[in-house]
C-alpha beads as a LAMMPS data file, in Angstrom:
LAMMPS data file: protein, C-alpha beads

393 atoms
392 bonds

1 atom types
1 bond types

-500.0 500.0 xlo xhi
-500.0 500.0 ylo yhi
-500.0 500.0 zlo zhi

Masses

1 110.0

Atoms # bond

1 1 1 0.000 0.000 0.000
2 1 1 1.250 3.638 -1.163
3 1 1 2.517 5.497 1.879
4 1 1 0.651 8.631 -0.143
5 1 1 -2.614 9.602 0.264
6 1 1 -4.869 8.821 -2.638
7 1 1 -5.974 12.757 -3.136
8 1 1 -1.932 12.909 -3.895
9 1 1 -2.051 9.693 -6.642
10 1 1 -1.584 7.047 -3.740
11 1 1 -3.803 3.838 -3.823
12 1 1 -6.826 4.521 -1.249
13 1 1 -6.670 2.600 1.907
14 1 1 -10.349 1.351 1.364
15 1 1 -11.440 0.003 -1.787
16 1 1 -15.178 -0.002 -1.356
17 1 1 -17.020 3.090 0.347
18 1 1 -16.767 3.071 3.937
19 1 1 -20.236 5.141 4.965
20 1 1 -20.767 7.035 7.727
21 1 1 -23.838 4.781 8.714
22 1 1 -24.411 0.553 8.404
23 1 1 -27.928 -0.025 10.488
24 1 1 -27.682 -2.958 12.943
25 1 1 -31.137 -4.722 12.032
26 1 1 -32.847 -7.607 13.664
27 1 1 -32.555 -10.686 11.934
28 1 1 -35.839 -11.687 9.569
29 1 1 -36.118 -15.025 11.842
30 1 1 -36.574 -12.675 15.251
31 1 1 -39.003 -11.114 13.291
32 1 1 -41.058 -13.616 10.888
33 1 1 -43.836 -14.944 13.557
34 1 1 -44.464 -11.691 14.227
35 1 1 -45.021 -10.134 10.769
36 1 1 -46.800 -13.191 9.624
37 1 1 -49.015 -12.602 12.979
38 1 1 -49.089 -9.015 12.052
39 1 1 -50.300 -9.779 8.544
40 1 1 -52.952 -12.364 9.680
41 1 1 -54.790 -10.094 12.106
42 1 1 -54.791 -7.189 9.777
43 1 1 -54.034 -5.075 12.960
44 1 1 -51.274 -3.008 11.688
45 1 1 -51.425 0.083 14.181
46 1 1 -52.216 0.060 17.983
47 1 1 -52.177 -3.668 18.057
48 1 1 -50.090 -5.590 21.002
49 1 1 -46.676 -4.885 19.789
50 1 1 -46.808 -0.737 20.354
51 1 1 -48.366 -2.047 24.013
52 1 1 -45.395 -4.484 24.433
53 1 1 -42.598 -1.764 22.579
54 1 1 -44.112 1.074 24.958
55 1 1 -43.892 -1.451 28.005
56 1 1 -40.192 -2.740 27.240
57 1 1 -39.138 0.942 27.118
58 1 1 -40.653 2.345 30.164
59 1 1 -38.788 -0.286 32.102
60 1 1 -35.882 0.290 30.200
61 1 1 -35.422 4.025 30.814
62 1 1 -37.075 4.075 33.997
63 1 1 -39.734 6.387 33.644
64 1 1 -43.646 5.830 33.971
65 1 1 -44.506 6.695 30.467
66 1 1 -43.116 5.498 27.042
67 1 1 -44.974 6.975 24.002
68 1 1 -44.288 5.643 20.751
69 1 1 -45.094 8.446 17.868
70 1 1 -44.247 8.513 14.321
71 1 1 -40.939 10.247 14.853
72 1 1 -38.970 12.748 17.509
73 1 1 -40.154 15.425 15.213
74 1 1 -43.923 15.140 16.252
75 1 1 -42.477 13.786 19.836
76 1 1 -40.909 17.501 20.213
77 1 1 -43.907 18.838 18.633
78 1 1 -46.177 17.314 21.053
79 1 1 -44.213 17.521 24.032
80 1 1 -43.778 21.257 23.545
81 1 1 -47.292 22.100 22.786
82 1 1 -48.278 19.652 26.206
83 1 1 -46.142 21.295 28.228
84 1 1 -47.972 24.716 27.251
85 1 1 -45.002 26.285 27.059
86 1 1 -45.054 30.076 25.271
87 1 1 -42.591 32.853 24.595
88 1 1 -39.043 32.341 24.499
89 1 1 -37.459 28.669 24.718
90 1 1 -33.581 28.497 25.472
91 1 1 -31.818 25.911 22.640
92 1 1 -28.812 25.333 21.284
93 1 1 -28.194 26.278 17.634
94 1 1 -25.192 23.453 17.571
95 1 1 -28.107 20.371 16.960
96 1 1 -30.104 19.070 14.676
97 1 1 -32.668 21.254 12.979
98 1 1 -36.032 19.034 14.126
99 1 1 -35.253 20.253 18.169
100 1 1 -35.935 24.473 16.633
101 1 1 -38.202 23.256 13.303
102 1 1 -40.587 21.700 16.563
103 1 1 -40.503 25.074 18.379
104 1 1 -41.383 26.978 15.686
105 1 1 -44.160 24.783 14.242
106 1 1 -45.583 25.579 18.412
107 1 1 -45.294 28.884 17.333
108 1 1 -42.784 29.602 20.131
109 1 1 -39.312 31.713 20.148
110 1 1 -36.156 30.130 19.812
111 1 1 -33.433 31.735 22.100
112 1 1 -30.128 30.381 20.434
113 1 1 -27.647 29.792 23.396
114 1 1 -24.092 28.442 22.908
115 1 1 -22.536 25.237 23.876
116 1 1 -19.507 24.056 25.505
117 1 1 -16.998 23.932 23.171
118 1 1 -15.640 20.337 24.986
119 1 1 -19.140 18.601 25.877
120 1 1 -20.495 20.087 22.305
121 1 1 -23.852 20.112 25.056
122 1 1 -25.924 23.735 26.105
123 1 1 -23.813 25.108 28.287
124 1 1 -25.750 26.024 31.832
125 1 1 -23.650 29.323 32.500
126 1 1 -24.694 30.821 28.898
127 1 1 -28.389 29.238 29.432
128 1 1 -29.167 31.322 32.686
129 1 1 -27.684 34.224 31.101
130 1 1 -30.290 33.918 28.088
131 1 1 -33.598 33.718 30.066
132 1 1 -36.075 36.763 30.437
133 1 1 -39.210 37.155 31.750
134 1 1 -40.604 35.549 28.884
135 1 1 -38.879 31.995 28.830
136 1 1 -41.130 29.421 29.786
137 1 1 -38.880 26.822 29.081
138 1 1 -35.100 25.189 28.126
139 1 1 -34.046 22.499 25.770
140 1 1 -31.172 20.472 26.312
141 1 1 -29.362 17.876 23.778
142 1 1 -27.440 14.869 24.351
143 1 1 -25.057 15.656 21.529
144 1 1 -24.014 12.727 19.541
145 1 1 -24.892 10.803 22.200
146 1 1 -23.035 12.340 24.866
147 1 1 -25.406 13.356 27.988
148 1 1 -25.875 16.612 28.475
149 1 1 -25.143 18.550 31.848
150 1 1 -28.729 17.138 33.242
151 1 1 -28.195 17.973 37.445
152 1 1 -27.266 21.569 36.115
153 1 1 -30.039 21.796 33.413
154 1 1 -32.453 20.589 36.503
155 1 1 -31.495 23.222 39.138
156 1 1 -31.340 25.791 36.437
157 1 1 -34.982 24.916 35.593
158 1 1 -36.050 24.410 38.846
159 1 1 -34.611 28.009 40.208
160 1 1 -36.515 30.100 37.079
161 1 1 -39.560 28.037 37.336
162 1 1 -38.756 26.388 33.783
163 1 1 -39.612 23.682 31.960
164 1 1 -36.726 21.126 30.862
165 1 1 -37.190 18.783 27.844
166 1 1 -34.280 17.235 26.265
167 1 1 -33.811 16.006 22.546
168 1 1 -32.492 12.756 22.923
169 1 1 -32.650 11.584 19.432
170 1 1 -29.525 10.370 19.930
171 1 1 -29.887 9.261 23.654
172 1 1 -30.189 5.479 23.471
173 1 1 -27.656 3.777 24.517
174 1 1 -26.236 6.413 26.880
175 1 1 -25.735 6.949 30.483
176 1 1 -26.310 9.361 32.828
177 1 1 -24.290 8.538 35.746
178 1 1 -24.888 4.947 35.420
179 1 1 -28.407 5.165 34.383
180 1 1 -30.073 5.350 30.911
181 1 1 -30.981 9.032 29.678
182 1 1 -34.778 9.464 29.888
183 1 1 -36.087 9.876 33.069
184 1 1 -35.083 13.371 34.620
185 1 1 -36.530 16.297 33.266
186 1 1 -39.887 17.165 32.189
187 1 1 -39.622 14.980 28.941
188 1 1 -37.018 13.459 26.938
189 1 1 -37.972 12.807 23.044
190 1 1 -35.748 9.966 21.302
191 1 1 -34.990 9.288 18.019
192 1 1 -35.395 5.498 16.089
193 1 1 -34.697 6.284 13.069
194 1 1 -31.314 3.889 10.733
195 1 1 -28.833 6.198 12.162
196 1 1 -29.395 5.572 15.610
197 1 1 -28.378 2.906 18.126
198 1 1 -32.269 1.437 18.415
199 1 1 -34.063 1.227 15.086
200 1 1 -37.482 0.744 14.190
201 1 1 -37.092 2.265 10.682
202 1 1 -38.637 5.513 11.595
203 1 1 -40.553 6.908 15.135
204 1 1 -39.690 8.746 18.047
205 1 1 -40.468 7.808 21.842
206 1 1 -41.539 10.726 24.470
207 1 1 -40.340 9.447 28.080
208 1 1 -41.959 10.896 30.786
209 1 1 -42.907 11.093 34.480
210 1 1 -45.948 13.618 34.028
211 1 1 -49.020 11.474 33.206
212 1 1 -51.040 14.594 32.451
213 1 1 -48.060 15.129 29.759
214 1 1 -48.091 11.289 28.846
215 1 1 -51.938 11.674 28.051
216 1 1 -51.763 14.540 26.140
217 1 1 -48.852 13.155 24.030
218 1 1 -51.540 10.075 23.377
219 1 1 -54.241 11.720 22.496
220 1 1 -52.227 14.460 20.331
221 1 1 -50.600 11.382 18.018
222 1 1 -54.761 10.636 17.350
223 1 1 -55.544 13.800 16.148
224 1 1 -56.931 14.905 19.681
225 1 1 -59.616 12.525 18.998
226 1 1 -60.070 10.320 22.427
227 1 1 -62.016 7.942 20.556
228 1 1 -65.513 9.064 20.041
229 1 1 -64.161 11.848 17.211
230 1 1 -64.696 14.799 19.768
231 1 1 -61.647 15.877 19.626
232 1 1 -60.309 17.297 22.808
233 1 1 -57.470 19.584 20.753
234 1 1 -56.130 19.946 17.610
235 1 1 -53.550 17.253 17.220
236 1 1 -51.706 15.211 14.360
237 1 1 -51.303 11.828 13.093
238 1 1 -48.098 10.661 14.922
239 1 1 -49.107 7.259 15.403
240 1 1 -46.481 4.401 15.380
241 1 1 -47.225 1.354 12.905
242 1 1 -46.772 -2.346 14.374
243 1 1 -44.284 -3.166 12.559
244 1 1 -41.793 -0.311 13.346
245 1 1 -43.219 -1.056 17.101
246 1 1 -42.194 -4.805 16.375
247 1 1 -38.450 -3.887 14.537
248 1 1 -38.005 -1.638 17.776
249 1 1 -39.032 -3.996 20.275
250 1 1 -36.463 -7.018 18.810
251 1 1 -33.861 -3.812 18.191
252 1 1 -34.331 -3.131 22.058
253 1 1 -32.533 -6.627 22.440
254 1 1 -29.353 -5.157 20.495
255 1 1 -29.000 -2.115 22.416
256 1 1 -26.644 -2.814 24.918
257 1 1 -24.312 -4.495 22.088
258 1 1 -24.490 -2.273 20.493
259 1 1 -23.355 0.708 22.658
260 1 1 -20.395 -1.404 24.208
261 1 1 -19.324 -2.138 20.400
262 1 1 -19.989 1.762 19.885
263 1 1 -17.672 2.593 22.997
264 1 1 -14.842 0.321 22.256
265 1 1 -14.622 1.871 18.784
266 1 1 -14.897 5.292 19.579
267 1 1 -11.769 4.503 21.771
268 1 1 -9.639 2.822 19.083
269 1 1 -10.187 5.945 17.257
270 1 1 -9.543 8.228 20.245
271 1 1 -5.804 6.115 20.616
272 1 1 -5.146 6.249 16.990
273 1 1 -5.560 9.752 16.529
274 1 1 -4.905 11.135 20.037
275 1 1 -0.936 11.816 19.054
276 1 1 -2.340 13.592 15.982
277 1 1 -1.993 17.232 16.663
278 1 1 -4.987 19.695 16.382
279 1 1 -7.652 16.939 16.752
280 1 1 -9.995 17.306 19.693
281 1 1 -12.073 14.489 20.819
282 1 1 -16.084 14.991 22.574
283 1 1 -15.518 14.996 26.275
284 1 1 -17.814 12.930 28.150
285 1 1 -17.811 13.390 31.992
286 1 1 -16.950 11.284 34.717
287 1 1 -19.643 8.781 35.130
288 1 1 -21.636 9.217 31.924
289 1 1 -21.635 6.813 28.829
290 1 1 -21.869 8.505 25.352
291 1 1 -23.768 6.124 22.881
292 1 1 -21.497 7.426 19.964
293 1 1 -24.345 7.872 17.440
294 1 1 -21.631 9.261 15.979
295 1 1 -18.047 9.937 16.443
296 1 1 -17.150 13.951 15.950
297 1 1 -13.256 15.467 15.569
298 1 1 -13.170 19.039 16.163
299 1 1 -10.234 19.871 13.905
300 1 1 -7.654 23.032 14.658
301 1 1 -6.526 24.081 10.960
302 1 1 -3.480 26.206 12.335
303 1 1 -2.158 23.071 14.240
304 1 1 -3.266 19.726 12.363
305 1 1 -2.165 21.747 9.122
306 1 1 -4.994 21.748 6.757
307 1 1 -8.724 22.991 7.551
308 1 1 -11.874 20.700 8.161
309 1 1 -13.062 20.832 4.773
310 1 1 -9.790 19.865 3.095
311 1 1 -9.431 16.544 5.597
312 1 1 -13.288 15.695 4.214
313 1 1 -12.018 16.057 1.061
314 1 1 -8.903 14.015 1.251
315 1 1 -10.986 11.104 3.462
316 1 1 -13.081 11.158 0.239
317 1 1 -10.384 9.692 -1.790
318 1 1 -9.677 6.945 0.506
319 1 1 -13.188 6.447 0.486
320 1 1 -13.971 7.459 3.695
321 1 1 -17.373 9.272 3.873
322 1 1 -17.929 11.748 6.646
323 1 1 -20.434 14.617 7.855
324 1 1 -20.286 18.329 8.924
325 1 1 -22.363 18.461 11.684
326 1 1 -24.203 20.643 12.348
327 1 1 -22.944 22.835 9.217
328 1 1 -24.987 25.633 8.730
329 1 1 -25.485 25.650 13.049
330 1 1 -29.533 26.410 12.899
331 1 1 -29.077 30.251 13.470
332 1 1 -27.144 30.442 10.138
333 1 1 -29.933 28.225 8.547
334 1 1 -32.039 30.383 5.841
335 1 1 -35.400 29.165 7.886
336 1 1 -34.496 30.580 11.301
337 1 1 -31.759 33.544 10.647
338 1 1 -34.929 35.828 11.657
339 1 1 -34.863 34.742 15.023
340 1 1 -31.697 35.168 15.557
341 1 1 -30.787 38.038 18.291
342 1 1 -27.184 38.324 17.495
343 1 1 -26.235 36.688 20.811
344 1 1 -22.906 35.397 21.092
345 1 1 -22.163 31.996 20.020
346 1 1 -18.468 31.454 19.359
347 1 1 -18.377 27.700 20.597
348 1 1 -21.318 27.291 18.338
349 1 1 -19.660 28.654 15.405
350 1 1 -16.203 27.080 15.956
351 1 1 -17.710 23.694 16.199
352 1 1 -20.073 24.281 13.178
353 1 1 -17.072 25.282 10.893
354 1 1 -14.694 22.676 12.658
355 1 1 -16.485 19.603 13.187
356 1 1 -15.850 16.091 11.588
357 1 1 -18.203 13.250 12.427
358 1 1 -16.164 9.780 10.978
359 1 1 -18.303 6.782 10.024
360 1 1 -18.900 4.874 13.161
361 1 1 -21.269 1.410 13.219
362 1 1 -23.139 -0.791 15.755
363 1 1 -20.647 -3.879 14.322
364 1 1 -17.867 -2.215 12.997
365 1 1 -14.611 -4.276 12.637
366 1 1 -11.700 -3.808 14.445
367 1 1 -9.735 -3.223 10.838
368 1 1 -11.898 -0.668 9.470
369 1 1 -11.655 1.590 12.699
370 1 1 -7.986 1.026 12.269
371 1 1 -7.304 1.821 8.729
372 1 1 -9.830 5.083 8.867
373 1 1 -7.138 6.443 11.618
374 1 1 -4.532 5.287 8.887
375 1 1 -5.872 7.692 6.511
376 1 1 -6.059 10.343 8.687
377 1 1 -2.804 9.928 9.728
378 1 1 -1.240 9.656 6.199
379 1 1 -3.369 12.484 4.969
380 1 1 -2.045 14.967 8.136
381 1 1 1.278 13.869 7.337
382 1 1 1.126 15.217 3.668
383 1 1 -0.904 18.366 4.498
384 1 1 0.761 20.786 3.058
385 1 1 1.016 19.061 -0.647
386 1 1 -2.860 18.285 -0.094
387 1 1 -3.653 21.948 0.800
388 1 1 -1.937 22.518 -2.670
389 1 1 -3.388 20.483 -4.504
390 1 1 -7.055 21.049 -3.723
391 1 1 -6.126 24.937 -4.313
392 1 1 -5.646 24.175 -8.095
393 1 1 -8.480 22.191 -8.830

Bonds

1 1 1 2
2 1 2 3
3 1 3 4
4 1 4 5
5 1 5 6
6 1 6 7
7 1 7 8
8 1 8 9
9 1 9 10
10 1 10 11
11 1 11 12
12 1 12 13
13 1 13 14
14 1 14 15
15 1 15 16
16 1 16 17
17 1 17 18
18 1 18 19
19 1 19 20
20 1 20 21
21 1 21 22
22 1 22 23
23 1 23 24
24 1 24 25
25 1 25 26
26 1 26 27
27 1 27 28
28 1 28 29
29 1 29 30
30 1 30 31
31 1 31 32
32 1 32 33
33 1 33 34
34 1 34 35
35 1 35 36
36 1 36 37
37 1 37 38
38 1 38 39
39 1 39 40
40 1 40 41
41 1 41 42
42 1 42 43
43 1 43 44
44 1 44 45
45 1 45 46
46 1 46 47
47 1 47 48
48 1 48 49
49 1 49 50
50 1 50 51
51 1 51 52
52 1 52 53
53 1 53 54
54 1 54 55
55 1 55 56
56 1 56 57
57 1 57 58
58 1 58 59
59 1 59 60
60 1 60 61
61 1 61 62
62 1 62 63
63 1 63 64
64 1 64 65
65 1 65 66
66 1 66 67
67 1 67 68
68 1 68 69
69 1 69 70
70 1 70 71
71 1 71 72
72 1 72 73
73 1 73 74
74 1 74 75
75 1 75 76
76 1 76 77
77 1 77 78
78 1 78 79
79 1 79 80
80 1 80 81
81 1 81 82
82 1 82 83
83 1 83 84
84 1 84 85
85 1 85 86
86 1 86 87
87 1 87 88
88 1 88 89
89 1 89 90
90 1 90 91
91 1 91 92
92 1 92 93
93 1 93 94
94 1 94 95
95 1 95 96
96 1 96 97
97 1 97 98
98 1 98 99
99 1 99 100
100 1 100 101
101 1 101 102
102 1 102 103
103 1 103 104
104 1 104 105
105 1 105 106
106 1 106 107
107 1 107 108
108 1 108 109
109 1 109 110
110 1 110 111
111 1 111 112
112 1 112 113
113 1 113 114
114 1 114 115
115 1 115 116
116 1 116 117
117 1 117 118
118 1 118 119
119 1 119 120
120 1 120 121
121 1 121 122
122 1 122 123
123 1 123 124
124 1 124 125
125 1 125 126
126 1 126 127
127 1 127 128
128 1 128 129
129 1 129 130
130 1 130 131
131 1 131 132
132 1 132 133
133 1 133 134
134 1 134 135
135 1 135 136
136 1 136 137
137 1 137 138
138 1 138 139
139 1 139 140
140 1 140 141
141 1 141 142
142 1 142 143
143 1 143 144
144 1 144 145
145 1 145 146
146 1 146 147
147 1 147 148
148 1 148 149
149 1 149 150
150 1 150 151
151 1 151 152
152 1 152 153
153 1 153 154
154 1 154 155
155 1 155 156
156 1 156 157
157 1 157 158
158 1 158 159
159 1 159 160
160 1 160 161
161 1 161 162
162 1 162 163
163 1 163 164
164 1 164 165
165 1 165 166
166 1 166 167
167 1 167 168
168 1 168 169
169 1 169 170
170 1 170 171
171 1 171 172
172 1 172 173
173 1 173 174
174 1 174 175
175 1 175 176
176 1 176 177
177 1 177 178
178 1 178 179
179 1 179 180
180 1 180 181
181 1 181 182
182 1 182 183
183 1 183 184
184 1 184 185
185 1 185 186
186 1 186 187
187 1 187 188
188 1 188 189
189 1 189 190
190 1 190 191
191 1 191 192
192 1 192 193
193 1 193 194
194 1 194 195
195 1 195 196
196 1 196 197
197 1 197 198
198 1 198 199
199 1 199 200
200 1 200 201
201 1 201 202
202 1 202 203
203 1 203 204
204 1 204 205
205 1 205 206
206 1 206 207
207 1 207 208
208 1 208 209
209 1 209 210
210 1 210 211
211 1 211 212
212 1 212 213
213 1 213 214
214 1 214 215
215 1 215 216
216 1 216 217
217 1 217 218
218 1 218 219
219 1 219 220
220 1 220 221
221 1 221 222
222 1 222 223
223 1 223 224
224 1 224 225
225 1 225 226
226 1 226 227
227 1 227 228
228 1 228 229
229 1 229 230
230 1 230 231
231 1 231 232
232 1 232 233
233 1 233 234
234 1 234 235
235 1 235 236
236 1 236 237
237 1 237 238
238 1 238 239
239 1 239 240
240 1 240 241
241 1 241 242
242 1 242 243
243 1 243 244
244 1 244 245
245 1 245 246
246 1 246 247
247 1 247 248
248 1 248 249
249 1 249 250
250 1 250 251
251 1 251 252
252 1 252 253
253 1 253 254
254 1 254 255
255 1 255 256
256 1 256 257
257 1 257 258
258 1 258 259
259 1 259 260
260 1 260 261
261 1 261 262
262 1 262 263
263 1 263 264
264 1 264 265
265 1 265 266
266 1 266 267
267 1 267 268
268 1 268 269
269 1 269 270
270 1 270 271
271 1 271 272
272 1 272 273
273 1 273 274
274 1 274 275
275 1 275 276
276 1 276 277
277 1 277 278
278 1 278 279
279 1 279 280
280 1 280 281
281 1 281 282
282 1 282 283
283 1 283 284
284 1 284 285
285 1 285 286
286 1 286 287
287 1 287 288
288 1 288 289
289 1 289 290
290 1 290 291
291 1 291 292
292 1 292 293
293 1 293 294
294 1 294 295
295 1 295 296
296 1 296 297
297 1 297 298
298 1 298 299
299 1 299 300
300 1 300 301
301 1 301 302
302 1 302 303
303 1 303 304
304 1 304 305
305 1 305 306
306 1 306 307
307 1 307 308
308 1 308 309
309 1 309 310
310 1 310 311
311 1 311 312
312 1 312 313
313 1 313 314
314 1 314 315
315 1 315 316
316 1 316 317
317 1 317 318
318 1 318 319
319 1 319 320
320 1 320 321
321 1 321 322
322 1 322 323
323 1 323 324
324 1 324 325
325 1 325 326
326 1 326 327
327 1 327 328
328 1 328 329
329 1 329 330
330 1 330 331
331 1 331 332
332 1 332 333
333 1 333 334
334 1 334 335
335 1 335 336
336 1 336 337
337 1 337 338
338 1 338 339
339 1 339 340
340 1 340 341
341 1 341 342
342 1 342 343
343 1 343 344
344 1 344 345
345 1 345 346
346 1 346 347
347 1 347 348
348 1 348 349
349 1 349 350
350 1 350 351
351 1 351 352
352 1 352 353
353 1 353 354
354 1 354 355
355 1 355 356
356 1 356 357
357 1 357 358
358 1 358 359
359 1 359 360
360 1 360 361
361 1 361 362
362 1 362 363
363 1 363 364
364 1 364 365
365 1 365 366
366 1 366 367
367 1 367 368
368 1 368 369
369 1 369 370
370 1 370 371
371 1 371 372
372 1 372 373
373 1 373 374
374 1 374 375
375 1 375 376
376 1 376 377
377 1 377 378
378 1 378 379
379 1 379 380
380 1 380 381
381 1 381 382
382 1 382 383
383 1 383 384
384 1 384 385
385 1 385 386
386 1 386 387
387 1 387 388
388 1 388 389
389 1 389 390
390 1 390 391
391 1 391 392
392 1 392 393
C-alpha cells in the first residue's frame, strides 16, 4: 500500500465506500412470527406490539410513560405544545434542525444559546444568562450521544420556574451517571430512526414522568380525537405502525451491544488519533456513557495543518465518507436567521465550521476503525502538498 494519500495519486486505503452509517437490524427469523401474525390479524397500528414496545421501554429508561409516535419530530412537537409552554425557549443552535423546526411549528421563540466547546452540550452558565421574563422553558441535547449537563439543566430549571425537555434523538444507549438518559426532566424525546443505536425504521419515543403530559402526548398522536371523534385539541397523526413497534421492540434486544461495540470503537479511534496534533475528541464526563451515534473530531486548521473541509475532502479519496455536523449551526440556517438576536455563540460557530463526524457502526470491525485512523494519519502527514493540490483544482 502507497505510503501517499490517494488525493496525492496514492492507492486509497479502502477500496469499497466506507459510509458514515451501516444499520444494525434484527434478523428476519426474530421477526417472521411476528409479521406473519401481524399480517394475519390485519391489525397493523395500535395492536399488542406498540403495548409491548411502549412497556419494554418504560422499564428500560425508567420512567412511567413510554410513548411511541411517528418520529422525535412530532415527539418535540407534542411535548412542547403539552407542556404549554409560550414565549421564548432556550436551545442550542449546535443540533439538529427538528429540536428548533418543533418550536417553531408551536409557534414559540427560539433563544439560540451556545454550547460548551468540549461537551459540544448547552452550556448552563450561557443558558441562565439567556432567560427573560418571557422563557417558559429550556431544551437540552445529548449531543451525539453524549449526555448533556442534566443535574445543572435541573437546578437551572427548577430556580426560574422552567420547563426542561431534552432532545435525545440520539440518547439510546447512553448513560447518565450509570443510568439510561430518559427519566429526569420534564420529557425526553428519542430518536429510532437507521442512524441511531435502536431502530425501528422511523418513530420517536416521548419518556416521561408527568401522566397529564403522557396523556396529552396520546391523544395528540390521534388527532386529539379520544375515541368518540370529539376531539379534545387539535392534534396530528403521529401514530407508530406495528411493525416499526415490532423492529423496535427485537432492536431493544441489540441495544446494549451495540453501545459497548460503539464505545470500544470510539476509543480505538480516540488512541489512533490522540498523538495527531490539532484533533480534539467529545468529552464525556466522569460517570456518563456517550452512545457514539456518531463519532465527531473538532479539527484546529493552524495546528493539524490543513482545515476541516480539506481533511473531508482528502478522506473522500480513501473512500472514507464523513459529515459536517451541524454545518450551517440552525441560526445560520435560511429558515431561522430571523430569530436570531445576534447573541454570542463562538463555541457554536467554531464547532459548526470545525467539526468532523467519521463513520462509526453498531458492528464495525476492528480493521476498518484502524485503517480510517490510517488515513487520517497519512493524509495529516502530507498536508501541506494536499492543501496545494485542492487549491488548483
Amino acid at each position: 500500500m502507497s505510503e501517499l494519500p490517494a488525493i496525492l495519486g496514492g492507492t486509497p486505503i479502502f477500496q469499497e465506500k466506507i459510509n458514515i452509517v451501516r444499520p444494525v437490524l434484527p434478523s428476519l427469523e426474530s421477526m417472521d412470527a411476528d409479521i406473519e401474525s401481524i399480517l394475519q390479524t390485519g391489525m397493523v397500528t395500535k395492536g399488542r406490539y406498540l403495548q409491548a414496545f411502549e412497556q419494554a421501554l418504560s422499564e428500560h429508561l425508567g420512567v412511567r410513560h413510554a410513548v411511541a409516535v411517528s418520529s422525535c419530530t412530532t415527539g418535540l412537537m407534542l411535548v412542547y405544545r403539552g407542556l404549554g409552554l409560550t414565549g421564548e425557549v432556550i436551545v442550542p443552535s449546535f443540533t439538529f434542525m427538528a429540536t428548533v423546526s418543533a418550536l417553531v411549528w408551536d409557534g414559540l421563540t427560539p433563544v439560540f444559546t451556545d454550547v460548551d466547546p468540549e461537551t459540544t452540550n448547552l452550556d448552563p452558565k450561557a443558558a441562565e444568562a439567556a432567560i427573560t421574563p418571557r422563557t417558559s422553558a429550556i431544551v437540552g441535547v445529548h449531543n451525539f450521544g453524549n449526555p448533556a449537563d442534566i443535574h445543572e439543566l435541573e437546578a437551572l430549571a427548577r430556580r426560574y420556574n422552567l420547563k426542561l425537555i431534552f432532545d435525545a434523538a440520539h440518547g439510546f444507549g447512553a448513560l447518565y451517571q450509570g443510568q439510561p438518559v430518559g427519566s429526569r426532566g420534564d420529557a425526553q424525546v428519542f430518536s429510532l430512526s437507521p442512524t441511531k443505536l435502536l431502530i425501528a425504521g422511523e418513530g420517536g419515543i416521548v419518556a416521561t414522568n408527568d401522566d397529564a403530559l403522557a396523556k396529552y402526548v396520546r391523544l395528540g398522536r390521534e388527532y386529539g380525537n379520544n375515541g368518540n371523534y370529539d376531539s379534545l385539541f387539535a392534534g396530528i397523526n403521529a401514530r407508530m405502525p406495528e411493525f416499526n413497534a415490532l423492529m423496535g421492540l427485537r432492536s431493544l434486544d441489540l441495544l446494549e451491544q451495540a453501545a459497548q461495540n460503539r464505545n470500544e470503537t470510539a476509543a480505538l479511534f480516540q488512541e489512533g488519533l490522540g498523538s495527531l496534533p490539532g484533533i480534539d475528541f467529545q468529552l464525556v464526563r466522569t460517570g456518563n456513557r456517550n452512545s457514539y451515534k456518531d463519532f465527531s473530531i473538532t479539527i484546529n486548521a493552524d495546528s493539524f495543518g490543513m482545515h476541516r473541509d480539506q481533511l473531508s475532502e482528502a478522506l473522500e479519496a480513501e473512500n472514507v465518507d464523513t459529515r459536517k455536523y451541524y454545518y450551517p449551526p440552525v441560526h445560520r440556517q435560511i429558515a431561522y436567521r430571523d430569530y436570531y438576536q445576534n447573541r454570542p455563540l463562538p463555541n457554536t460557530n467554531m464547532l459548526a465550521d470545525n467539526s468532523l463526524s467519521l463513520p462509526i457502526w453498531s458492528r464495525m470491525e476492528e480493521s476498518t476503525a484502524l485503517g480510517i485512523c490510517e488515513s487520517i494519519q497519512r493524509i495529516q502527514c502530507h498536508a501541506q502538498a494536499i492543501r496545494s493540490r485542492i487549491a488548483q483544482v
